[in-house]
C-alpha positions, 0 to 999 in steps of 0.5 A, a space after each residue: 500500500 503506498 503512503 498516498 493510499 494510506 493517507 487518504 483513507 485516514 481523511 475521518 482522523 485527520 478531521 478529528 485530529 483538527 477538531 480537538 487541536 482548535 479546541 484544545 492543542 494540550 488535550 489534543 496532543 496527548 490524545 495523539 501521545 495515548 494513540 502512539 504508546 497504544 500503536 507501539 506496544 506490539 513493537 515494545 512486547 517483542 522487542 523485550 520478549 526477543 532480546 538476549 538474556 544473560 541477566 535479564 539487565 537488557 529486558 529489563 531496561 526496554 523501555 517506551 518513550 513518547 514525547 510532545 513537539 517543543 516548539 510552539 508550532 509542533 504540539 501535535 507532534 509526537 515521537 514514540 521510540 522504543 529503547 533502552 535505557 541507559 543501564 543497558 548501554 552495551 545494548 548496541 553491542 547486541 543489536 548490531 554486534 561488535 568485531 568480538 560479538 556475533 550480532 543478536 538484533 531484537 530492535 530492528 526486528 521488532 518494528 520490522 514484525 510489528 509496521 503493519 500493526 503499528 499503522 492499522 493499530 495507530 489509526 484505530 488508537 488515534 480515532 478512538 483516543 480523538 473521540 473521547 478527547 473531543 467528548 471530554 473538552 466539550 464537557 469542559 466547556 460545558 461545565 464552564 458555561 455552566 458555571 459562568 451563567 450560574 
């Protein structure tokens, strides 16, 4: 399936994405950060599961991190990695091997399992997470309004 297909069947999230970004870009954009963490557990759960057990160090430090755009005009933007963490710094050495070390890749292999998932996943995560987003701001809104006639 090319990008281009793929996009245009995503026309009903991208409005809800723009829905809940006019109407509140926090919300919005940790609803997107929700949809991304929930699209990238496959990719986390194989990873820890294929990893090389020596002490369990290395599956112990697998970890998920997913984190906002900076900038002002990137608070819809999220970046979800799974990784490890410092504690298993020779986790390089294990995925890509080393001239003393054979090479036992459990990264790559991961996310390479798991594309298809993760982007059918990401789409029904986002339009469900967007949904309960917008009900949840418009409740909000509500309530103040509320308040403020009262």
């Amino acid at each position: 399936m090319s990008d281009l297909t793929l996009l245009d069947q995503w026309g009903d999230v991208e409005d809800m994405l723009k829905e809940i970004l006019d109407m509140d870009s926090k919300e919005g954009a940790n609803s997107v950060r929700r949809a991304a963490r929930e699209a990238m557990q496959p990719v986390l759960e194989d990873a820890i599961a294929d990893a090389p057990q020596d002490t369990g160090n290395l599956k112990e430090n697998i970890k998920m991190t997913a984190k906002l755009g900076r900038k002002k005009s990137d608070k819809s933007a999220v970046t979800v990695q799974v990784g490890t963490t410092r504690k298993a710094k020779y986790a390089i050495h294990q995925e890509y091997g080393t001239s003393e070390i054979e090479a036992q890749p459990f990264l790559r292999p991961a996310l390479q399992k798991n594309e298809e998932k993760v982007v059918d996943g990401l789409k029904g995560s986002l339009s469900r997470n967007l949904e309960k987003s917008i009900k949840k701001v418009q409740r909000r809104k509500a309530r103040l309004a509320k308040k403020e006639n009262s």
